[in-house]
C-alpha positions, 0 to 999 in steps of 0.5 A: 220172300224172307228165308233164313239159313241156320248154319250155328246153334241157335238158343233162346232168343236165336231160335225164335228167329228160326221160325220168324221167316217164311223159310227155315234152311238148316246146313246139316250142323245146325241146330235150335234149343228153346231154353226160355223156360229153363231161363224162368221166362216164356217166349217174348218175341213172337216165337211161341206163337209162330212155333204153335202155328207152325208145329201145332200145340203139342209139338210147340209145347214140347220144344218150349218145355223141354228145352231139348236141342233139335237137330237139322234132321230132327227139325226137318222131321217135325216141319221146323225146317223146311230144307237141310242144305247139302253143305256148311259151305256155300250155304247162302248161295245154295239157299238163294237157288232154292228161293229163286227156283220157288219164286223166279216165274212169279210175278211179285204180286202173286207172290205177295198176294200168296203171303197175305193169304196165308197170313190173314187167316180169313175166308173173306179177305181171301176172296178179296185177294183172289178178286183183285188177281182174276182175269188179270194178265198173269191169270190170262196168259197161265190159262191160255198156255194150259199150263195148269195141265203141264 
């Protein structure tokens, strides 16, 4: 599980690393700016097209273009962040409990199987990654406590 806690001005190249992470944690003086087209270039790193797929067109277009700067809460408000932690201080230590809370009863096959899903894009392989998972151990024991209903 890749999350990444921004916690300084991320510029340029820096703010195609925020959306290059399954998770973007902002401390509250954080902030990201896509200058790449005023720097008379385009993304070069994958960060345009992560930013569509995480934002959408039009949103990811604005922030290419304009090359405003975002704020943590503004980046909270448009999905660019997924979390503004409470502090600059202790920011790793708290990014690491929220991961852990997400994932700490997750066998790590299901969390991988999670991440090929949402990834791959595809119906079918999909399929092939539930298949792989039903009726296997973690499968039986959740349906067996019911703890779908909890």
């Amino acid at each position: 599980m890749l999350t990444k806690v921004f916690h300084f001005q991320a510029i340029g190249g820096g703010a195609e690393l925020t959306v290059a992470t399954d998770f973007r944690l902002f401390t509250p003086s954080a902030d990201v700016r896509f200058v790449q087209a005023r720097m008379g270039v385009a993304t070069g790193w994958g960060g345009g097209t992560s930013l569509q797929r995480l934002l959408g067109r039009s949103k990811a277009l604005y922030l290419l273009l304009s090359g405003s700067q975002i704020t943590a809460i503004e980046a909270k408000n448009i999905g660019l962040a997924d979390e503004i932690l409470s502090s600059n201080e202790n920011s790793l230590e708290e990014a690491t409990n929220w991961t852990l809370k997400l994932i700490q009863n997750y066998n790590p096959k299901i969390i991988q199987s999670a991440k090929q899903i949402v990834i791959c894009d595809s119906h079918e392989k999909e399929k092939e990654i539930f298949s792989k998972l039903w009726g296997g151990e973690d499968q039986v024991k959740a349906f067996t406590s019911k703890i779908k209903h909890k």
